[in-house]
ROZANU-266939 format. One record per residue (C-alpha): residue number from 1; residue in one letter; x, y, z. Coordinates in Angstrom, 1 decimal, always signed. Layout:
BEGIN
k r x y z
NUM a X Y Z;
...
END
This chain:
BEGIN
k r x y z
1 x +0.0 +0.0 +0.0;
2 x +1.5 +3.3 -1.0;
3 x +1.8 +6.3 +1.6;
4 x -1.2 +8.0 +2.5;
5 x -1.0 +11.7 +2.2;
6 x -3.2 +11.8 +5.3;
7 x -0.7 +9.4 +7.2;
8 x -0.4 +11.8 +10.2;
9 x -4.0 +12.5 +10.5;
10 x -4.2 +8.6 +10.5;
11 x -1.8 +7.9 +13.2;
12 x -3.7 +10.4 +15.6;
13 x -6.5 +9.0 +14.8;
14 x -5.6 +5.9 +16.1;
15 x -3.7 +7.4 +19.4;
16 x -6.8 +9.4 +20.3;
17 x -9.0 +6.4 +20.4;
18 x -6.2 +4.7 +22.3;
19 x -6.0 +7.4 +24.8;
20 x -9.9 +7.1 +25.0;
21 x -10.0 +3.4 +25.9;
22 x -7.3 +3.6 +28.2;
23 x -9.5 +6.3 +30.5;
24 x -12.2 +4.4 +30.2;
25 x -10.6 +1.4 +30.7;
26 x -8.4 +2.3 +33.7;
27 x -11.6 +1.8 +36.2;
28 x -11.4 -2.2 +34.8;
29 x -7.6 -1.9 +36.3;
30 x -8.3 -0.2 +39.2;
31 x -11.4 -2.5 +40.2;
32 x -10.2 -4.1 +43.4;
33 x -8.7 -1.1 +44.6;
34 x -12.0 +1.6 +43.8;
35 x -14.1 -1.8 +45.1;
36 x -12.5 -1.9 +48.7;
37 x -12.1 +2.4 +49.3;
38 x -15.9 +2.6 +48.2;
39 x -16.9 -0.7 +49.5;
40 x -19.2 -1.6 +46.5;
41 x -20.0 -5.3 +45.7;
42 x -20.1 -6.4 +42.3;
43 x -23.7 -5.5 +41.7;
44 x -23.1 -1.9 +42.4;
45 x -19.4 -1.8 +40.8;
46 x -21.1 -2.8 +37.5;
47 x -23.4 +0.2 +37.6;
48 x -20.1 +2.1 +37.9;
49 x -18.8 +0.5 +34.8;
50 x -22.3 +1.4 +33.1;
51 x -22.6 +4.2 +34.2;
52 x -19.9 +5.7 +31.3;
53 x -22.0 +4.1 +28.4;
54 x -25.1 +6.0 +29.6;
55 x -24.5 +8.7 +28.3;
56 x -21.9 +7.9 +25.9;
57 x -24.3 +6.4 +24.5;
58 x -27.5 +9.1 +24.4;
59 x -24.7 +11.5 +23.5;
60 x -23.6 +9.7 +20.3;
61 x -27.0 +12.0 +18.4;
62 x -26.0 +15.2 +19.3;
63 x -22.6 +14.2 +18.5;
64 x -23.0 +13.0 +15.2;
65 x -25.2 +15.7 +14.2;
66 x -22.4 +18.3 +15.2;
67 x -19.7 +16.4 +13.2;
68 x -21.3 +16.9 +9.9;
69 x -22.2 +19.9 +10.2;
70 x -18.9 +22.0 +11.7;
71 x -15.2 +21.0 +11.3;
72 x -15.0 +17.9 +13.0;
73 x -11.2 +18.8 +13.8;
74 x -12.2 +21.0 +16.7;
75 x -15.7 +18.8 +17.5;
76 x -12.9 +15.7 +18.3;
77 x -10.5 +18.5 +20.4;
78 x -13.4 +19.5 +22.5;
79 x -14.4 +16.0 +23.5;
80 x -10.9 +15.2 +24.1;
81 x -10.2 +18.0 +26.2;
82 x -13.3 +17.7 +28.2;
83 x -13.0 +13.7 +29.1;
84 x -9.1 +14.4 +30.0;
85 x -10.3 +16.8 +32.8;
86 x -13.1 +14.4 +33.6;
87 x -10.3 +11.7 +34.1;
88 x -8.2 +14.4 +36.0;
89 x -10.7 +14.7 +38.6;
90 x -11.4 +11.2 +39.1;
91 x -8.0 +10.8 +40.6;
92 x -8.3 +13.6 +43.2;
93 x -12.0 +12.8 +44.0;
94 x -12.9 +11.1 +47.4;
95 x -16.3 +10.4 +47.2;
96 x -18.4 +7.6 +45.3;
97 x -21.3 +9.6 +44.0;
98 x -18.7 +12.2 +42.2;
99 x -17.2 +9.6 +40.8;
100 x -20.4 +8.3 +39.3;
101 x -21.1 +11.4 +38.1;
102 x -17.3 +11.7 +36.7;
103 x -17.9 +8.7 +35.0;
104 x -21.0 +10.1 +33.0;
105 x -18.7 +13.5 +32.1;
106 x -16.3 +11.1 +30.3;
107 x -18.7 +9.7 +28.5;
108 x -20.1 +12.7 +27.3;
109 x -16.2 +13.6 +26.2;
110 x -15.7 +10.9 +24.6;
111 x -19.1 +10.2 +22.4;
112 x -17.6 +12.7 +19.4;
113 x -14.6 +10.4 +19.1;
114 x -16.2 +8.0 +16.4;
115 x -18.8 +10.3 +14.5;
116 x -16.3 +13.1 +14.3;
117 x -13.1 +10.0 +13.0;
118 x -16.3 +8.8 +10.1;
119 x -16.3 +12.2 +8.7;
120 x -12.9 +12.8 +8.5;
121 x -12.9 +8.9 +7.3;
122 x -15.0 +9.6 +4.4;
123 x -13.5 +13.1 +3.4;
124 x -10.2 +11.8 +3.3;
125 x -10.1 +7.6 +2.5;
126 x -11.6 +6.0 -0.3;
127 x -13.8 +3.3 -0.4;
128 x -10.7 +0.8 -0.9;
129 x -8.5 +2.0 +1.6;
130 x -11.0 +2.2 +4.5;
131 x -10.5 -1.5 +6.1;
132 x -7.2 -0.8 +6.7;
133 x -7.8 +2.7 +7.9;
134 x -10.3 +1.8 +10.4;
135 x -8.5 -1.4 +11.3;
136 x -5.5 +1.1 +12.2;
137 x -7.8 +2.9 +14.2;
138 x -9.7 +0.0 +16.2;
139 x -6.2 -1.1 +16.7;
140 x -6.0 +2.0 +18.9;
141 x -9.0 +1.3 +20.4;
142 x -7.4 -2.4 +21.9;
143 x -4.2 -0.9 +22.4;
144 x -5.8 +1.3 +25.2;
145 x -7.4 -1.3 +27.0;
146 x -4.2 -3.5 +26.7;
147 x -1.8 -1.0 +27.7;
148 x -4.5 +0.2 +31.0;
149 x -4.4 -3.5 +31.7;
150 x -0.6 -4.0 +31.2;
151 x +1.2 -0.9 +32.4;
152 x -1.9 +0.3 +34.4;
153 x -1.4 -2.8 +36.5;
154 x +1.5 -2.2 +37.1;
155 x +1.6 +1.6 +37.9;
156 x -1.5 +0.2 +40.4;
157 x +0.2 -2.4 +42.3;
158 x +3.2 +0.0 +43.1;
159 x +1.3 +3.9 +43.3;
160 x -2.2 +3.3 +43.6;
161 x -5.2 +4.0 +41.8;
162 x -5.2 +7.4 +41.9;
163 x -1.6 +7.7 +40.1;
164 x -3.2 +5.9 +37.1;
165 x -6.1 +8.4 +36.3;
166 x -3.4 +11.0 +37.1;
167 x -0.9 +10.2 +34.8;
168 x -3.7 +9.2 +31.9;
169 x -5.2 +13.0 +32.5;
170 x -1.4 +15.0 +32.1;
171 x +0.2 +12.3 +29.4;
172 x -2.6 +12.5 +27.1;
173 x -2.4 +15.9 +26.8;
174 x +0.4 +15.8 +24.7;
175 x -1.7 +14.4 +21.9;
176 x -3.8 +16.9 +22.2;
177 x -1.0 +19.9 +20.7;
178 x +0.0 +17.6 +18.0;
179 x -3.8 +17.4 +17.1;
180 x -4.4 +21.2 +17.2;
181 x -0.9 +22.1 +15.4;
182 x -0.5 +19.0 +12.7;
183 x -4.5 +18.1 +11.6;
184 x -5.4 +20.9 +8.9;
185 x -9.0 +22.5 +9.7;
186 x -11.7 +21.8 +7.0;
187 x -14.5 +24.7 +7.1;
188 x -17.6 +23.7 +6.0;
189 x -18.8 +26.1 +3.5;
190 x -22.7 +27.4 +3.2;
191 x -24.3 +24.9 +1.8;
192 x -26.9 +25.2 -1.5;
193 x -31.0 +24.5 -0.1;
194 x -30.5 +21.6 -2.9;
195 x -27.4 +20.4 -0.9;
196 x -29.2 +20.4 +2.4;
197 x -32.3 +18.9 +0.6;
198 x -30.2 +16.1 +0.0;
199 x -29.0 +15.8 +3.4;
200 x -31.0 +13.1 +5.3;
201 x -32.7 +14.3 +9.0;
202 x -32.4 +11.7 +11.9;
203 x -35.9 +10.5 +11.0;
204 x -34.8 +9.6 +7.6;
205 x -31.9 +7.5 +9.2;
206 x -34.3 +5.7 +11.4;
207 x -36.3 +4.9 +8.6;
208 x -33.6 +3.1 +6.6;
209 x -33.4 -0.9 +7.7;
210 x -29.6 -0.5 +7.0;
211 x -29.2 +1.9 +10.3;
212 x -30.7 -0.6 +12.4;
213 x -29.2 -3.3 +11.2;
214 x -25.7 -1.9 +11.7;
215 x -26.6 +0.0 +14.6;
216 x -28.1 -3.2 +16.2;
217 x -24.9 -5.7 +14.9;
218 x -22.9 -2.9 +17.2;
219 x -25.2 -3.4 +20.1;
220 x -23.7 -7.1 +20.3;
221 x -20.4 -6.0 +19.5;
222 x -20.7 -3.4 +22.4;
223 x -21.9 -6.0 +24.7;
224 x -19.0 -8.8 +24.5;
225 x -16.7 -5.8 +24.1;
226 x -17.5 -3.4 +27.2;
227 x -18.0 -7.4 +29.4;
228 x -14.5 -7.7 +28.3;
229 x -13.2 -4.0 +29.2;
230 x -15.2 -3.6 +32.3;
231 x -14.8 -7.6 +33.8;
232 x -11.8 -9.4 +32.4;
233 x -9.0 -7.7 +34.6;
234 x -11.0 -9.0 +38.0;
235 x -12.0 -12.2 +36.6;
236 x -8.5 -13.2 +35.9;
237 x -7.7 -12.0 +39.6;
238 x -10.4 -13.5 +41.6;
239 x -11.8 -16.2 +39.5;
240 x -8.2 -17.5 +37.8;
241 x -6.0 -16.4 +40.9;
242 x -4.0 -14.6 +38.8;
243 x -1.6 -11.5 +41.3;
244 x -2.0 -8.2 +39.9;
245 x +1.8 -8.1 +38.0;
246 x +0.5 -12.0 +36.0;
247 x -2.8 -9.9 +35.3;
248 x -1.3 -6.9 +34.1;
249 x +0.8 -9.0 +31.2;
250 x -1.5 -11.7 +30.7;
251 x -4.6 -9.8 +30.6;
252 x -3.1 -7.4 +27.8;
253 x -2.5 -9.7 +25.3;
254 x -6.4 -10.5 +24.1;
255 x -6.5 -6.9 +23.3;
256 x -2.9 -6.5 +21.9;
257 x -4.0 -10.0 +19.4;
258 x -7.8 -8.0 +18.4;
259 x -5.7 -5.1 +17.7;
260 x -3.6 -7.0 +15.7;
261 x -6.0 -9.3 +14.2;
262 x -8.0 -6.0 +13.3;
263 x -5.0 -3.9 +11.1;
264 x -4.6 -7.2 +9.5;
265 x -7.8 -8.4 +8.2;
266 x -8.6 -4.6 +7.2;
267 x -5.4 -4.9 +5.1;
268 x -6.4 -8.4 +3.6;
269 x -10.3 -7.1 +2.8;
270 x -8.8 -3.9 +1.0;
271 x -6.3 -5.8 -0.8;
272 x -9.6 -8.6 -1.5;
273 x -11.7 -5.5 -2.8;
274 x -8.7 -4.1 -4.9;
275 x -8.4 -7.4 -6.6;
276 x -12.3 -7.0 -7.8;
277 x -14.2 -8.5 -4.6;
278 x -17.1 -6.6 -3.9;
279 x -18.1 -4.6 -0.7;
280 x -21.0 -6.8 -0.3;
281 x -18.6 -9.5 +0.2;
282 x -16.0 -8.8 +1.8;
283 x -16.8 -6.8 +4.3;
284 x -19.5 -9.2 +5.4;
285 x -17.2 -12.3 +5.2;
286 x -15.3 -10.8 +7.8;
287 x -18.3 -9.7 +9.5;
288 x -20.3 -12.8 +10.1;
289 x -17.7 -14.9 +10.6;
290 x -15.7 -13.0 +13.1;
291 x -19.0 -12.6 +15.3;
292 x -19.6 -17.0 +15.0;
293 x -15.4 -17.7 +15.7;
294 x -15.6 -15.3 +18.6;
295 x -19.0 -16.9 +20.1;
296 x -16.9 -20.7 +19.5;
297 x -14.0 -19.4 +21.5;
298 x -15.3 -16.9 +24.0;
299 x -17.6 -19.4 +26.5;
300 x -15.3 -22.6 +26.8;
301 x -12.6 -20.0 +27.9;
302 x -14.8 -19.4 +30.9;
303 x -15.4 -23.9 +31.4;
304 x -11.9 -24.7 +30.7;
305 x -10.0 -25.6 +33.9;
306 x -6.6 -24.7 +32.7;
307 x -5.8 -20.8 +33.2;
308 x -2.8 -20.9 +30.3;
309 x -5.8 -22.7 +28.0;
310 x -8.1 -19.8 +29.0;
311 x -6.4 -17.4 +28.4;
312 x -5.5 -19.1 +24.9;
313 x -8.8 -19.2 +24.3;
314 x -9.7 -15.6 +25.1;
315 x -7.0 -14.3 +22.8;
316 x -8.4 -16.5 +20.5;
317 x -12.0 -15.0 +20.5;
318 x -10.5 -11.2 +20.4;
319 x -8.6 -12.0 +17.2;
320 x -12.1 -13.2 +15.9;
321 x -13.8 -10.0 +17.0;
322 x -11.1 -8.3 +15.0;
323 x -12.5 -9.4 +12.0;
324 x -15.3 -8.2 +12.6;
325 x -14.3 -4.7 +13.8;
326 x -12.4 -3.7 +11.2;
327 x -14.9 -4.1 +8.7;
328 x -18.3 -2.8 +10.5;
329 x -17.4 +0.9 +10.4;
330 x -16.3 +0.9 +6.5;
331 x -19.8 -0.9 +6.0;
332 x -21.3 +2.2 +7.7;
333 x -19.3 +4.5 +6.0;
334 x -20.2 +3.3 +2.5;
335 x -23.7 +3.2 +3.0;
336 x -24.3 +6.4 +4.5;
337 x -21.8 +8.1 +2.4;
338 x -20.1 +11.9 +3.0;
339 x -23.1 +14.0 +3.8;
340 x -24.3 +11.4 +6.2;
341 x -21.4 +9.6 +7.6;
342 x -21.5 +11.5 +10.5;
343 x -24.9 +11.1 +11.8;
344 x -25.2 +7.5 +11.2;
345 x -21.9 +6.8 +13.6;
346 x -23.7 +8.7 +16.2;
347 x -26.8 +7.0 +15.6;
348 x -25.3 +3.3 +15.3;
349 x -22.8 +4.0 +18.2;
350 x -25.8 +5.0 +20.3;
351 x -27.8 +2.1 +19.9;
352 x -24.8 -0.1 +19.7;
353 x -23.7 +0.9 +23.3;
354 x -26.5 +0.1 +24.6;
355 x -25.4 -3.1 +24.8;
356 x -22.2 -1.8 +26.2;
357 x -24.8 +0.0 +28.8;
358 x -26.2 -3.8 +29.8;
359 x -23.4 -6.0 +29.5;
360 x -21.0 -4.8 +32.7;
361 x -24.3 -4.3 +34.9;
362 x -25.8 -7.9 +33.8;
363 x -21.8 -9.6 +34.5;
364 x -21.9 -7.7 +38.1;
365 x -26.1 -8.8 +39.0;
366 x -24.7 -12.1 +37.5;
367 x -21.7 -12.5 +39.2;
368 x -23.0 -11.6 +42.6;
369 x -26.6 -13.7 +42.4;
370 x -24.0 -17.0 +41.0;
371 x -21.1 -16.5 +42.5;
372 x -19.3 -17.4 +39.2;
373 x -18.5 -16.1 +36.0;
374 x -20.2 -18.7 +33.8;
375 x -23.0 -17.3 +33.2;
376 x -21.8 -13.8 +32.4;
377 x -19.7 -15.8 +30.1;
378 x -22.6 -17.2 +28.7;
379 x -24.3 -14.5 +28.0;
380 x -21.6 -12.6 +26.7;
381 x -21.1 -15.3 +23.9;
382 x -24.8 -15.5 +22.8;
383 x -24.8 -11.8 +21.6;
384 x -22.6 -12.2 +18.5;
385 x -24.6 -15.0 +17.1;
386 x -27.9 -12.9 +17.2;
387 x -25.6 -10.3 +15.3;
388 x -25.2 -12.6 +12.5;
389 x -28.6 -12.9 +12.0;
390 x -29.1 -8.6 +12.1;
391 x -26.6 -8.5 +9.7;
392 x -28.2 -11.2 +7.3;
393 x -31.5 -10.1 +7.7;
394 x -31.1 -6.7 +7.8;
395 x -28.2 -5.2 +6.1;
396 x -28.2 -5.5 +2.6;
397 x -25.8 -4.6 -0.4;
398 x -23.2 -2.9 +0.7;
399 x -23.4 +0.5 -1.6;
400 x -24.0 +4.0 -0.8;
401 x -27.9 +5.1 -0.2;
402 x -29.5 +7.0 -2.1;
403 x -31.5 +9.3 +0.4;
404 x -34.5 +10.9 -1.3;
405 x -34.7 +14.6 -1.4;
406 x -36.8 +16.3 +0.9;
407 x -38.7 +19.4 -1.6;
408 x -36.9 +22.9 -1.8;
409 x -39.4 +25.6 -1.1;
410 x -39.2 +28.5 -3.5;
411 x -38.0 +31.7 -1.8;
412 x -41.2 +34.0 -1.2;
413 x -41.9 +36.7 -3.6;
END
């Protein structure tokens, strides 16, 4: 693949969406620690997790609607600036319901990162080039969570919790002035009444079968994902025994292998489509079968007895999600094409994290009403199956929509 003129917009695409998941993900790390000095059982320490995806989630509308309509460079700045102070002031707060409340701020932040990344996606990739770019980028997004789980271990066996979401807050901020000072703004000039005519509303999204069936394939996505994020750090610690230090390396690698897995199979379905493969596909090849390997591997990792299988296995089913995640955003980009690329992602990552809303809530109930993690397991590895039905019943050719005008009322005389 030759060099991308856009290679440094690219690159900080794919740190800032690892910087996101590793402040979202630091709580997963910290878990024991935040458990014990707000004595919360698992029940209420999976509201906590939730509680970010709330209103990630709701915000993922307004978000997306912003994102085509100004320059998405400063729409991504804002959120980042405003979930690194979020993350600041969880490490100097001392009392649960702040927290909580600090936890919904990030989430707020950080709902502009994918609907503002989709615009600049489609202004700046073509069609052919877009597994590997958002494969880059959801490598990002598992580099964050592996590096929380890795280094963040660490830096939380030896300086406490608080030093994690400390040092997350002040490092990140250096990504932040290479964003302002190397990512070129993109006005958005006045647009023409036919131009907006032709720009669909959120009702006409919701009409289409296409937005819910990739909004819906991303709520099962977002629940094995955010039961992964949220729970696998503790369940390797009190389930598999593992110390903190094992944890911290062991733990990483499912998320260093999706990341992997996911700048790899976007590379091979670009090269597939550039060879004369269609969109249709490829990019549900990858798709569907990512979501049926990852349900195969995800539940016997929870039955096996042998920890170093377990964790094979786990690895095994985040290389399969890969697949999967590499491909469902370029889907989403095709369809809804550049004048609505940026209100679909808001409106798929909304419903999709809902999902991600459930999932760490149901793992705590089911945890602490069991007292095991099979059944969270369980449920965790249903949700990809019933993807591959949405995906085959609902999404359909992968080609960009045609959006029917609304009418263009003659100025008044």
């Amino acid at each position: 693949m030759r060099r991308s003129p856009h290679l440094g917009l690219l690159i900080l695409l794919a740190l800032g969406v690892g910087i996101a998941y590793m402040d979202r993900g630091g709580l997963a790390v910290a878990k024991p620690e935040v458990a014990a000095e707000f004595h919360l059982g698992p029940a209420r320490m999976g509201l906590l997790f939730s509680a970010f995806f709330w209103s990630y989630a709701v915000c993922q509308f307004g978000s997306g609607w912003v994102s085509d309509r100004f320059d998405p460079k400063w729409v991504y700045a804002g959120g980042f600036l405003l979930w690194s102070l979020a993350t600041l002031a969880m490490g100097l707060t001392s009392g649960f319901a702040v927290f909580f409340g600090l936890r919904f701020v990030l989430g707020i932040g950080e709902s502009v990162i994918y609907p503002a990344s989709a615009r600049l996606i489609v202004l700046n990739f073509a069609e052919e080039r877009r597994g590997f770019v958002n494969g880059l980028i959801d490598a990002g997004s598992k580099a964050g969570p592996a590096l929380s789980t890795l280094v963040g271990g660490l830096v939380v066996a030896r300086y406490g919790w608080r030093a994690l979401f400390l040092a997350l807050a002040v490092g990140s901020q250096i990504w932040l002035v290479f964003w302002l000072v190397g990512v070129r703004a993109k006005p958005i000039p006045a647009s023409t009444p036919a131009e907006r005519a032709a720009t669909p509303r959120l009702r006409d999204l919701l009409r289409r079968r296409e937005v819910w069936g990739t909004s819906l394939g991303m709520a099962c996505l977002g629940f094995v994902w955010s039961f992964l994020v949220s729970w696998l750090p503790a369940y390797l610690q009190e389930a598999r025994g593992f110390s903190k230090d094992s944890m911290a390396l062991l733990g990483s690698l499912p998320f260093w292998a999706m990341g992997l897995s996911s700048v790899t199979s976007g590379w091979i379905s670009d090269r597939w489509i550039a060879a004369g493969g269609s969109p249709t596909r490829v990019r549900k090849t990858f798709v569907m079968s990512g979501f049926v390997l990852c349900a195969a591997f995800l539940y016997p990792a929870a039955l096996t007895k042998d920890a170093g299988v377990c964790v094979g296995l786990l690895i095994a089913a985040c290389i399969a999600l890969g697949f999967y995640s590499s491909n469902v955003w370029p889907i989403t980009q095709t369809l809804a094409g550049p004048r609505a690329a940026g209100q679909w992602t808001g409106v798929q990552n909304a419903i999709g994290n809902l999902g991600a809303v459930v999932a760490p809530a149901l793992a705590g109930w089911l945890v602490q009403e069991t007292g095991s993690y099979h059944a969270a397991f369980a449920a965790a590895s249903l949700m990809p199956l019933l993807g591959v039905v949405v995906y085959f019943t609902l999404v359909g050719p992968v080609v960009p929509l045609n959006f029917a005008p609304r009418p263009v009322l003659a100025p008044a005389l």
